[in-house]
C-alpha positions as YAML, in Angstrom:
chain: A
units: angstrom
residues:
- id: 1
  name: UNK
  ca: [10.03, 32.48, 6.95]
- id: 2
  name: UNK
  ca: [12.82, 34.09, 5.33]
- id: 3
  name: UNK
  ca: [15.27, 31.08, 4.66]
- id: 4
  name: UNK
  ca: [13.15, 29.56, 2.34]
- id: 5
  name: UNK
  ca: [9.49, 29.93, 3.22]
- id: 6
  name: UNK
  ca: [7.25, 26.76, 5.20]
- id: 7
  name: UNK
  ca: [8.58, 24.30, 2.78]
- id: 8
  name: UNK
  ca: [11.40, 24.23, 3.72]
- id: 9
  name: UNK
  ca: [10.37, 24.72, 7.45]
- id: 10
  name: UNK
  ca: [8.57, 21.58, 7.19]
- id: 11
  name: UNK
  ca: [11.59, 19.74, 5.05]
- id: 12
  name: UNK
  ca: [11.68, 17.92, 2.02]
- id: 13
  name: UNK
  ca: [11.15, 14.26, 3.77]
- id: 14
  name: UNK
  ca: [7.64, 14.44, 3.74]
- id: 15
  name: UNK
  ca: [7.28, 15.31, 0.24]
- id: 16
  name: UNK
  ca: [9.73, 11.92, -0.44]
- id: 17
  name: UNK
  ca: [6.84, 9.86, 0.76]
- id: 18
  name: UNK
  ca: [4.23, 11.25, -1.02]
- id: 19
  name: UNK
  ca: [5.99, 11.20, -4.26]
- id: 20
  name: UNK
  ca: [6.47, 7.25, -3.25]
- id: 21
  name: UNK
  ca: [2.30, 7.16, -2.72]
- id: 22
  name: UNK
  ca: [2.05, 8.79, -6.23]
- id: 23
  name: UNK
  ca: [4.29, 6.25, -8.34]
- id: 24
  name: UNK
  ca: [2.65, 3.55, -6.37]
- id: 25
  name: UNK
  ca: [-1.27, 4.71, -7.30]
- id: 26
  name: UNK
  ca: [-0.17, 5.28, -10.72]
- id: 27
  name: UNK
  ca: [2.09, 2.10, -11.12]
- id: 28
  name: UNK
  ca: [-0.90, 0.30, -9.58]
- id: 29
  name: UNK
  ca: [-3.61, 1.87, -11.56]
- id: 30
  name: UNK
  ca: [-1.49, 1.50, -14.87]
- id: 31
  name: UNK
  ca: [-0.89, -2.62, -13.85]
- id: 32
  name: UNK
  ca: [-5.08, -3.02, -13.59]
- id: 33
  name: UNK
  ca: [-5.95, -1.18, -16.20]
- id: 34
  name: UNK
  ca: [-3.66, -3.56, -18.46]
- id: 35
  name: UNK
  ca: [-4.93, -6.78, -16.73]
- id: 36
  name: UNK
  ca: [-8.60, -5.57, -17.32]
- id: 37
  name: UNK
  ca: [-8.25, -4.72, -20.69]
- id: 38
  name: UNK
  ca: [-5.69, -7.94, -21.66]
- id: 39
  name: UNK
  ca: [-7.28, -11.04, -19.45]
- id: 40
  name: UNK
  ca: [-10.60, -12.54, -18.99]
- id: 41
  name: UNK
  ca: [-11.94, -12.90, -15.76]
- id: 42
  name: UNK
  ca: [-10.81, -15.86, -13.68]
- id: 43
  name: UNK
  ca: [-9.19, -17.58, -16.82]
- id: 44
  name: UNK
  ca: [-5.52, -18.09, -15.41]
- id: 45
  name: UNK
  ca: [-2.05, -17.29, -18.14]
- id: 46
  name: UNK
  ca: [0.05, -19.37, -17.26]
- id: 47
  name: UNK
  ca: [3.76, -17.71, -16.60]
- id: 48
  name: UNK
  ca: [5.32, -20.26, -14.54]
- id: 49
  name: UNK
  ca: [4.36, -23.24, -12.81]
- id: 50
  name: UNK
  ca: [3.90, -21.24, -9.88]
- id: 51
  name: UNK
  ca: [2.68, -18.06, -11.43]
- id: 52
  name: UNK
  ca: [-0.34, -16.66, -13.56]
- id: 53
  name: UNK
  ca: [-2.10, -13.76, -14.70]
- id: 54
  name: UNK
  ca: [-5.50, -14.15, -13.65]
- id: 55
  name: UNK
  ca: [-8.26, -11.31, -13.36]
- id: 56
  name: UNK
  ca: [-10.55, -11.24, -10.39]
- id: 57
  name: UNK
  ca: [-12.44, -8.95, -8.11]
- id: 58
  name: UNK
  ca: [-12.18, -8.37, -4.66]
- id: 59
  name: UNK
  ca: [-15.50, -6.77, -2.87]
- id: 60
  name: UNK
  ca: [-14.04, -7.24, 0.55]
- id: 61
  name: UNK
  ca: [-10.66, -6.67, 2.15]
- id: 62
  name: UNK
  ca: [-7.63, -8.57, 2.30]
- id: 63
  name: UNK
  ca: [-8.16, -12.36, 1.86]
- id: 64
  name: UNK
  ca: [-11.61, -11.60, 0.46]
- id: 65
  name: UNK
  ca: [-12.90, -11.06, 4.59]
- id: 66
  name: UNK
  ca: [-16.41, -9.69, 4.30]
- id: 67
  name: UNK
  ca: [-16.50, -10.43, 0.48]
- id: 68
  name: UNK
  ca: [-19.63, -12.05, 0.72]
- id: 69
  name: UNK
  ca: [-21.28, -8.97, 3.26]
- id: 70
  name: UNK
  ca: [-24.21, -7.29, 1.03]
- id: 71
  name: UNK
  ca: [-22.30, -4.46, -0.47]
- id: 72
  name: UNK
  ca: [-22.10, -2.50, 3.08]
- id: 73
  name: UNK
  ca: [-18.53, -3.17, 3.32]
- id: 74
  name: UNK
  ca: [-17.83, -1.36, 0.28]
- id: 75
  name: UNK
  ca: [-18.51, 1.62, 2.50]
- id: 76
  name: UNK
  ca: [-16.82, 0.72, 5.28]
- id: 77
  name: UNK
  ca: [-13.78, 0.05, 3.73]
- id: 78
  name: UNK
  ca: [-13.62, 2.97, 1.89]
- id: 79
  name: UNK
  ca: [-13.77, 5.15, 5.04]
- id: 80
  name: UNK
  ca: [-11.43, 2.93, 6.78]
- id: 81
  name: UNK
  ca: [-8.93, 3.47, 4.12]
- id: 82
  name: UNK
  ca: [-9.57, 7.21, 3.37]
- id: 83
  name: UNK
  ca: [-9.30, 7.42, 7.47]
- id: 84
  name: UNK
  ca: [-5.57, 5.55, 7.11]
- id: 85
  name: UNK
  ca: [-4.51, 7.54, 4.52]
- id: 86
  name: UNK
  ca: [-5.65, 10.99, 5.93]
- id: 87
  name: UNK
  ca: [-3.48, 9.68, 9.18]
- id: 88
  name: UNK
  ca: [-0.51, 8.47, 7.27]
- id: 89
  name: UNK
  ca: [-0.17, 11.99, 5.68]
- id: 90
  name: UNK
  ca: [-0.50, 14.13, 9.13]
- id: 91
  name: UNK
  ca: [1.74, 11.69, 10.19]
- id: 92
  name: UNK
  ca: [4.75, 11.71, 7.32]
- id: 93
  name: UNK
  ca: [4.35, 15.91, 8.09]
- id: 94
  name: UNK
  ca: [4.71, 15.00, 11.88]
- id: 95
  name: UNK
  ca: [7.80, 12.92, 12.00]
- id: 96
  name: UNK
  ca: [10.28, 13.66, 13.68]
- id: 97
  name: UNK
  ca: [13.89, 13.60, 12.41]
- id: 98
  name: UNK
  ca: [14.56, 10.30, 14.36]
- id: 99
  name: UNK
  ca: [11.94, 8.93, 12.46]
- id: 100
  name: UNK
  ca: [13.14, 9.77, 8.84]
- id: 101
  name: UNK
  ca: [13.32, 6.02, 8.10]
- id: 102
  name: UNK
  ca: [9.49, 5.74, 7.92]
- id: 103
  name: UNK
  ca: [9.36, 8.04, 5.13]
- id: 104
  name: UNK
  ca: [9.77, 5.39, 2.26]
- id: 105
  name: UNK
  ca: [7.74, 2.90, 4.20]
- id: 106
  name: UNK
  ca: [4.60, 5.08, 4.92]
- id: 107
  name: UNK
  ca: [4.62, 5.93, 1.15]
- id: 108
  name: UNK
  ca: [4.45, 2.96, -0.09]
- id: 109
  name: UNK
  ca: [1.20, 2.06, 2.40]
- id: 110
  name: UNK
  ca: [-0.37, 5.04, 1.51]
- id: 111
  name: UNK
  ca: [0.14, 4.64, -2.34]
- id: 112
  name: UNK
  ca: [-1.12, 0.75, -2.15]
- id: 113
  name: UNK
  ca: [-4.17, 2.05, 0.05]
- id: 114
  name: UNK
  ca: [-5.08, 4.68, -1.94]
- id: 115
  name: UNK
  ca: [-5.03, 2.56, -4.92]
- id: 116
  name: UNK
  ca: [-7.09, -0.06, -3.77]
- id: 117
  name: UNK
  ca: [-9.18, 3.01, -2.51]
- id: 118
  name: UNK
  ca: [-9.86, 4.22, -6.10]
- id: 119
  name: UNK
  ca: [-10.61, 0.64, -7.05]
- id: 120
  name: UNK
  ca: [-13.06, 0.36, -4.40]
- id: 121
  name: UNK
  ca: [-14.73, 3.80, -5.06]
- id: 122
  name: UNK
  ca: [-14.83, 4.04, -8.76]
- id: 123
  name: UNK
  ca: [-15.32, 0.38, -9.43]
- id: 124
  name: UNK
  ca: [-17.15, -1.45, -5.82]
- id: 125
  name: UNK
  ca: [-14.36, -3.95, -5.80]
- id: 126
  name: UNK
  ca: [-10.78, -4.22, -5.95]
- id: 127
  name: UNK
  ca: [-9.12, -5.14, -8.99]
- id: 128
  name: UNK
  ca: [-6.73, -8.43, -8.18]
- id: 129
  name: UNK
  ca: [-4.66, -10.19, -11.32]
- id: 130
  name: UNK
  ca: [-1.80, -11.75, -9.81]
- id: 131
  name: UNK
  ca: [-1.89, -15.20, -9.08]
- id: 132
  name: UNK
  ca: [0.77, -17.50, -6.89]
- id: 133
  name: UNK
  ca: [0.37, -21.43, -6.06]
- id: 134
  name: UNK
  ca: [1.98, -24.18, -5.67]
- id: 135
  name: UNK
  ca: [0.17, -27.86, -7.16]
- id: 136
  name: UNK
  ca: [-3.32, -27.47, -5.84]
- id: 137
  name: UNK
  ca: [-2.17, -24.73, -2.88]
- id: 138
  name: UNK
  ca: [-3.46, -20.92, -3.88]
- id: 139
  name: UNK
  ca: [-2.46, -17.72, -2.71]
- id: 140
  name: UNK
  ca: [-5.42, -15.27, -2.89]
- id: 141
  name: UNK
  ca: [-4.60, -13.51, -5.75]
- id: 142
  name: UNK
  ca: [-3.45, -9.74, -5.79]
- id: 143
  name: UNK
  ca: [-2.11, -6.53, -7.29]
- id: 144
  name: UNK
  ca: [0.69, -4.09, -7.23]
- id: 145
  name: UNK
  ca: [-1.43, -2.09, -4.88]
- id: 146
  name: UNK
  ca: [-0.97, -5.24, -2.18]
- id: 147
  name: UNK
  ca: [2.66, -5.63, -2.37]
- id: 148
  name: UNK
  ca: [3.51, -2.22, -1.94]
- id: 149
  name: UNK
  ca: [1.38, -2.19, 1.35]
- id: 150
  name: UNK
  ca: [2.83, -5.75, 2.15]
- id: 151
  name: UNK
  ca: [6.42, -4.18, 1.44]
- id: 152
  name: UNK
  ca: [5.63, -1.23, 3.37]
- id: 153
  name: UNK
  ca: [4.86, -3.07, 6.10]
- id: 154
  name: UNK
  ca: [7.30, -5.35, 6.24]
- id: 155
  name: UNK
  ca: [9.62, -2.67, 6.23]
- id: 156
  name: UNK
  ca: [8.18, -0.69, 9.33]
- id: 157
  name: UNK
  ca: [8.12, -3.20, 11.56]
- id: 158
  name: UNK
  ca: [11.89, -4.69, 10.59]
- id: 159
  name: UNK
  ca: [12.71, -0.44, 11.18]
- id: 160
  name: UNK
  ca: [10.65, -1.02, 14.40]
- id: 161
  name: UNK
  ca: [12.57, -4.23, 15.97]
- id: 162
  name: UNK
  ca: [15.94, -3.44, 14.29]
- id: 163
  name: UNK
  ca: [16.26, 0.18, 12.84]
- id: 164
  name: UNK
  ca: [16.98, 1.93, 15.68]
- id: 165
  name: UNK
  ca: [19.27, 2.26, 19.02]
- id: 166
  name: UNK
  ca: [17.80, 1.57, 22.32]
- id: 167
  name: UNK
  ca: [18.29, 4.59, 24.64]
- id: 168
  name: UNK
  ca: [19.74, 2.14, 26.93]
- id: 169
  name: UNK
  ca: [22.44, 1.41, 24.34]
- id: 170
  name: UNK
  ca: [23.31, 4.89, 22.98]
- id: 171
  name: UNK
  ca: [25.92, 6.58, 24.77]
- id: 172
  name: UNK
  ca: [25.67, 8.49, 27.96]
- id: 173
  name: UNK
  ca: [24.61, 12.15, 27.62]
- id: 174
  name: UNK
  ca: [27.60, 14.58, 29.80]
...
């Protein structure tokens, strides 16, 4: 390829999200190492009334399903999210043009679940530290790792139902 070899065949786009995944992992990884070395486990800081620091671990997946399974699920997860992140990256270097909007979102999946995936694999848990209620009511707590996955999300499907023109709706081809 001449015009700039199969980098630039394949665009930059792709590349965009995985930079995203990269920040994310690091951001993430940076966030628990702090809250492992700074708090004590399950002994909350308060911030606000609604809002604490508190360090806990997370053997199963979200909302703590199959935290109580033997220690098989450690496994399972793991290949479930090495499996999603393997197709998330064939499929950021697969979409097409249309699709462009996905970029940002995929990255941000892919960077939450492969830093809950190092968590998992180094460590046999996930490391959690941020903590939401309100009076007696808890959130399950969570990490950066979460919300960019929850964000990511979020994001896809609102691109889903409202990012883009029906064909019925675009204008007639001539």
């Amino acid at each position: 390829m001449p015009d700039g070899g199969w980098l630039a065949a394949i665009g930059r786009r792709p590349w965009l999200g995985l930079v995203v995944a990269v920040i994310v992992v690091a951001l993430d990884q940076w966030t628990k190492h702090i809250a492992t070395s700074e708090l004590d486990y399950r002994a909350p800081v308060m911030v606000t009334s609604w809002f604490d620091w508190m360090l806990t671990y997370n053997t199963g997946a979200a909302f703590s399903f199959l935290a109580d399974a033997g220690g098989w699920q450690r496994w399972f997860l793991t290949g479930i999210a090495a499996a999603v992140s393997i197709f998330i990256v064939v499929w950021l270097f697969r979409l097409n043009p249309a699709d462009r909007g996905l970029v940002l979102p995929l990255g941000l999946i892919l960077g939450g679940g492969m830093g809950n995936l190092i968590d998992r694999m180094l460590l046999g848990h996930v490391v959690d530290f941020i903590s939401l209620h309100y009076e007696h009511r808890y959130w399950p707590a969570f990490n950066l790792a979460d919300s960019a996955i929850t964000l990511g999300a979020g994001w896809w499907l609102i691109d889903a139902f409202w990012g883009r023109t029906s064909p019925s709706k675009e204008a007639p081809v001539s």
